[in-house]
Structure formats: C-alpha cells, structure tokens
C-alpha positions, 0 to 999 in steps of 0.5 A, a space after each residue: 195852490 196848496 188849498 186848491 189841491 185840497 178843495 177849499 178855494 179856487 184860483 183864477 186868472 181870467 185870460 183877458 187879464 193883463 197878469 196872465 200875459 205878464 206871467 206866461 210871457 215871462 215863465 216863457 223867457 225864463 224857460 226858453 234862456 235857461 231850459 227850465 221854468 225857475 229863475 237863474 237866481 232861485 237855480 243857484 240857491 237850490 244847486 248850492 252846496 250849502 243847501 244839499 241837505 233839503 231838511 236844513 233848508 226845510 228846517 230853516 223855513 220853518 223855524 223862520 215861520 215859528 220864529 214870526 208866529 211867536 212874536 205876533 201871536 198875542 197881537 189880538 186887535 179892533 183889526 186882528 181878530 186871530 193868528 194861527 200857525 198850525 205846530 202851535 194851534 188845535 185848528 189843525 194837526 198838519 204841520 205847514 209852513 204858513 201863518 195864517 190871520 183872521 181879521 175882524 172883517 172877512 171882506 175880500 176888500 178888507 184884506 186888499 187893503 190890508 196888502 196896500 198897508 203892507 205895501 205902504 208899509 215896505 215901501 217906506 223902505 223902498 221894498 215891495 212886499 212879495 205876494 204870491 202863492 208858494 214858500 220855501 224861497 228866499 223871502 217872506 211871502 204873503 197873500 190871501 184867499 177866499 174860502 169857497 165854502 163860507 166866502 170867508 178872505 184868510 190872510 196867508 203868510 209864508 216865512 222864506 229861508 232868509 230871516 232878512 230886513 223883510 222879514 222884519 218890516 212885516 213883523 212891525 207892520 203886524 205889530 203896528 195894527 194895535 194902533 188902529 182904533 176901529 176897522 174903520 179908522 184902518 181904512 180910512 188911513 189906508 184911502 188917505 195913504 193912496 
C-alpha cells in the first residue's frame, strides 16, 4: 500500500471477490481472539525481548534486502531486464526496504506467471511463496503492481527479518531466469508447469 499512499497505483479487492471474504472473516477472528488485528505469532515477535531495539530489527530487514540485491543484481536476462534496489540505485534518493524487477514484458499476464513460477518453484520444497503487500515480517515477501501512469507491472520483492530457506529458494529462482531462451520459452514452461 506504500504506493498507493503516494499516488502511483490503485489497489482493490472487488466486494463480490472471494478474497475479500476470506481476508475480512479472518482479520475478524483474529481481532475478536486476541483483541488486536495481528496474529499471536507476529505478537511475540514484536513483544520479544530480543526485538526491543526497533533499529536492530529494521537494520536486519534491510540488511537482508541489500544482502538479496547484491547476489541477483547483475542477473540481466531474455526475462530480467533490471533490478533496482533504492541505497544501490540513482532511480531513487529514498531508502526502501524493497527490491523491485523490471522484466522485459510489463503485461500484467506476464508477471502472474512469473509468481505461478515462483510458486512452482517453493513448491518443490513444499513451501508456498508469501504474496502480499507489506515488509518487516519474518519472511520474505513479494508481490506486483501496475503503475497507473504508464500501465506498467513492477515486480516487488520485500526481504523479511529471517534470512531463511525462503530466502534462499527465491535467490535460486531468480537466478534460475538465465536459463530461459526467450520470453516465450519461460511461458511455455510455466503452461506446462500448470
């Protein structure tokens, strides 16, 4: 939601949209068993006694997501086009906990499949990928938007504060993307993935 508080996109979840049920049933019960609107598990962390100094715990996050930018960001590909990570970048002056990937193809389409490949790829080791708009947990995150000014998808990364397996799967997977011929060889693998 960062970028929608600066302007530079829209998000929405229709009513009608079985996500929003989902999501609103559960912040609901999440709220009504423990008296706040974050999970019991997320509460521990945050009251832990280790975590006290928020700029260790801020430090870490992004240490974590300068740590990811460096290994992937020569990974120029016929599917990468850039990685940008702001404190390594002239794009951008403001320090953010986020590395963000331009592919070749800007299509919305284009970047669902690169989150189903990343999905095949986490569930390979029966992991699933966290897709979601926030950093500063445990794990790493991602997601994409569409930039409301040139229709443009971004693809988002967020490092959590664990530098875990998950971590590392998407370090691979990233990686993995030099194998890939063209645009077209990627999705043709990603259909026959599915």
């Amino acid at each position: 939601m960062e970028l929608t508080n600066a302007g530079r996109s829209r998000w929405y979840i229709p009513k009608s949209n079985f996500l929003k049920k989902n999501l609103t049933d559960r912040i609901k019960l999440v709220r009504d068993l423990t008296g706040s609107n974050i999970s019991n598990s997320n509460a521990l962390l945050l009251n832990s006694i280790y975590l006290l100094d928020n700029y260790n715990y801020s430090f870490e996050i992004q240490k974590n997501n300068k740590d990811l930018y460096h290994s992937i960001k020569y990974t120029s590909n016929r599917i990468i086009k850039e990685i940008y990570y702001s404190s390594d970048s002239q794009v951008s002056e403001i320090s953010m906990p986020f590395i963000f990937i331009e592919f070749h193809d800007t299509s919305e389409y284009f970047s669902e499949m690169f989150l189903k490949y990343l999905n095949s790829y986490y569930s390979q080791y029966n992991l699933s990928i966290d897709i979601r708009d926030s950093f500063g947990f445990l794990n790493i995150s991602c997601q994409y938007f569409i930039d409301k000014i040139n229709d443009h998808a971004t693809f988002k990364i967020a490092c959590g504060h664990l530098k875990g397996f998950k971590y590392f799967i998407m370090q691979q997977a990233i990686l993995e993307t030099d194998s890939f011929e063209s645009i077209e060889d990627f999705l043709s693998f990603q259909s026959k993935e599915l």
